[in-house]
FILUMLO-904095 format. One line per field, with one value per residue (C-alpha): residue number from 0; residue in one letter; x, y, z. Coordinates in Angstrom, 1 decimal, always signed. Example, Ala and Ser with C-alpha at 12.3 -4.5 7.8 and 13.67 -1.06 7.14 Angstrom:
n: [0/1];
res: [A/S];
c1: [+12.3/+13.7];
c2: [-4.5/-1.1];
c3: [+7.8/+7.1];
This chain:
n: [0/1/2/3/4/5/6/7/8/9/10/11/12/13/14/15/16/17/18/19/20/21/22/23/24/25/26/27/28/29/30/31/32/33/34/35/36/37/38/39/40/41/42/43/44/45/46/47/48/49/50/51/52/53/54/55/56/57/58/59/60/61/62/63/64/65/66/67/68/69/70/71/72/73/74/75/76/77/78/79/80/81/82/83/84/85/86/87/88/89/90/91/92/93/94/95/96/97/98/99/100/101/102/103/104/105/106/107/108/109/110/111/112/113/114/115/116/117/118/119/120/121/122/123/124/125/126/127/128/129/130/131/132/133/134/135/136/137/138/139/140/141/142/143/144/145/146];
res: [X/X/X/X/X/X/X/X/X/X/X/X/X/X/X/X/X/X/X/X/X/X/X/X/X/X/X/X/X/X/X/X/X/X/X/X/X/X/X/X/X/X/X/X/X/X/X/X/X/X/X/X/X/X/X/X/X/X/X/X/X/X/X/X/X/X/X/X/X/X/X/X/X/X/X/X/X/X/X/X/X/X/X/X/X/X/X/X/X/X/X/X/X/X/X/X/X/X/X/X/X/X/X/X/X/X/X/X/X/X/X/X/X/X/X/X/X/X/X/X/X/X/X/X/X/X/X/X/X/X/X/X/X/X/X/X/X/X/X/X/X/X/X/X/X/X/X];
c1: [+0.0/+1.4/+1.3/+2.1/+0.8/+3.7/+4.8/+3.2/+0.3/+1.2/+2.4/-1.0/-2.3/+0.9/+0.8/+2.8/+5.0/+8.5/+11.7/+14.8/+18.4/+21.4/+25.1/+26.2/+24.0/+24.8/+24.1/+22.2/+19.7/+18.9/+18.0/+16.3/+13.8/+13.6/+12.2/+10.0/+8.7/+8.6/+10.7/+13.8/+15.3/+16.2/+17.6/+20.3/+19.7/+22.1/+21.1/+18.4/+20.5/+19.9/+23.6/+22.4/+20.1/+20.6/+19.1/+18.8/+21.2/+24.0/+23.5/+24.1/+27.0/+29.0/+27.9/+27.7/+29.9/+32.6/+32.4/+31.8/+29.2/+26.6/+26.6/+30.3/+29.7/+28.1/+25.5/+27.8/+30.0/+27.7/+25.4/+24.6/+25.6/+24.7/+21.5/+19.2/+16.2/+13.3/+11.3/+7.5/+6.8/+8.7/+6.1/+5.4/+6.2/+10.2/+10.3/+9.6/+12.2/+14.5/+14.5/+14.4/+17.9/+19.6/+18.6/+17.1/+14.1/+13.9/+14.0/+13.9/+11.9/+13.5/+12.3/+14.3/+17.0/+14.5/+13.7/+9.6/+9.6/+11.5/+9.2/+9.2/+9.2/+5.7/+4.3/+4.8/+3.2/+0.4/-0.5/-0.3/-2.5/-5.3/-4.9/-5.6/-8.2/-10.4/-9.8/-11.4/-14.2/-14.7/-15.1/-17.2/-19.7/-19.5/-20.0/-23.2/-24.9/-24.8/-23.4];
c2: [+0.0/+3.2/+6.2/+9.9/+10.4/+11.7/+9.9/+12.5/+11.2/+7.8/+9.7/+10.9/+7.5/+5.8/+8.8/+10.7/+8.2/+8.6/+7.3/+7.9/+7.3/+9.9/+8.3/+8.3/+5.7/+1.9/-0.6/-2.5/+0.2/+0.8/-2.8/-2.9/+0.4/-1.5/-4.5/-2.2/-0.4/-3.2/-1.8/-2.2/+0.8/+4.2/+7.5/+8.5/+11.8/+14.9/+18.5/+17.9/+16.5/+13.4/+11.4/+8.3/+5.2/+2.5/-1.3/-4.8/-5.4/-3.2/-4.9/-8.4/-7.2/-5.2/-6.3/-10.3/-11.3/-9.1/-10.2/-7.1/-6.7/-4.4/-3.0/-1.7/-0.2/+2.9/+3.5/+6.2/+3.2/+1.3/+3.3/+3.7/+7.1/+9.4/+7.3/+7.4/+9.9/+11.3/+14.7/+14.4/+15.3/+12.1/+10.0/+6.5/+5.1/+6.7/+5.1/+1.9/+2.4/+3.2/+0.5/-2.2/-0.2/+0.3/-2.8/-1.1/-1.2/+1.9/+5.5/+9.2/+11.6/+14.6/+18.8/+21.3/+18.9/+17.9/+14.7/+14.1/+10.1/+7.2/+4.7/+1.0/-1.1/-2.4/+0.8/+1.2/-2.5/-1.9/+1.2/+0.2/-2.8/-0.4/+2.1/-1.1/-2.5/+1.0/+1.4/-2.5/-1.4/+2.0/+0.1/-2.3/+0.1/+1.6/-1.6/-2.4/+1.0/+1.5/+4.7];
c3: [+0.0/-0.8/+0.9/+1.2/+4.8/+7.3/+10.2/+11.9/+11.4/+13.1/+16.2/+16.9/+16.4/+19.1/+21.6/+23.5/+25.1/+24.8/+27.3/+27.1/+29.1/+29.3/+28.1/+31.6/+32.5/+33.1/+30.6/+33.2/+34.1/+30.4/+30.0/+33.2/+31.3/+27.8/+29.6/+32.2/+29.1/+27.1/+23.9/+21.9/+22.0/+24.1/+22.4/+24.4/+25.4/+27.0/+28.0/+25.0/+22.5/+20.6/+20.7/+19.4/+20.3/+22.7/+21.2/+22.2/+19.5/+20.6/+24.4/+22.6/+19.9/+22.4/+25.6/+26.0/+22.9/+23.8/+27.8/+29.4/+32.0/+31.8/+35.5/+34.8/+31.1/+30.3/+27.5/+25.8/+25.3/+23.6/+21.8/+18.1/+17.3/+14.6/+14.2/+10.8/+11.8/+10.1/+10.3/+11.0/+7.1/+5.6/+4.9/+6.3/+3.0/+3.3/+7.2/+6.0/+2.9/+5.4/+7.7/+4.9/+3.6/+6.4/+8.2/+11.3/+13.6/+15.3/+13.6/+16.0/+14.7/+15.0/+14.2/+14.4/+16.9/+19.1/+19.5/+19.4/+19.0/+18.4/+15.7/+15.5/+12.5/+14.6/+14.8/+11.0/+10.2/+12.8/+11.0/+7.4/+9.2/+10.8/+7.6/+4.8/+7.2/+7.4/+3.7/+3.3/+5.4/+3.2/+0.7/+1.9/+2.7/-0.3/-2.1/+0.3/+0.4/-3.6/-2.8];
């Protein structure tokens, strides 16, 4: 299904919900948030600046394979930095592209340096779900009421 409509969009649909960790934190107590909050991924976050993102796969690549523990390493020692973001215009369609490219499941939307939202790659597929399943419905009705 293709479509123009902005992430924005899906932002108002997912709500305002949005946690974060600073670099100086321990690996330990960002794992300890991602399982609390039940998510993959934390933008790492000083005096308001988006330095990167903190994922389930950088815990396993630089964490547990490389035999470090993760109550004696900081996040800014880990982290993913100069992440791939997207502005609240770019559409849904240019998220998804994105993610298939770079191989990634979490994107920051970011306006004017501020962070606003981090997406998932199951926020984009439960949206393009709902959106296909109201346009069935549309359609349906349209179909059934001759109109």
């Amino acid at each position: 299904m293709k479509t123009q409509i902005p992430v924005s969009s899906l932002l108002h649909y997912k709500g305002p919900a949005l946690w974060v960790i600073g670099p100086e934190a321990t690996v330990f107590d960002a794992i300890r948030l991602m399982a609390d909050k039940d998510i993959g991924a934390l933008p790492v976050v000083a005096h308001g600046e988006l330095l990167g993102i903190f994922t389930e796969r950088d815990y396993t690549r630089k964490i547990a394979l490389q035999g470090k523990t993760s109550r004696d390493s900081r996040v800014k020692e880990v982290l993913t930095g100069d992440p791939v973001c997207v502005a609240p215009t770019d559409s849904i369609e240019e998220c998804m592209r994105l993610m298939t490219e770079k191989r990634i499941r979490h994107l920051p939307v970011v306006e004017d340096k501020k962070l606003l939202a981090i997406v998932s790659i199951g926020d984009l597929v439960n949206w393009i779900i709902s959106s296909q399943n109201s346009a069935l419905e549309q359609m349906e009705h349209y179909i059934t009421s001759g109109q």
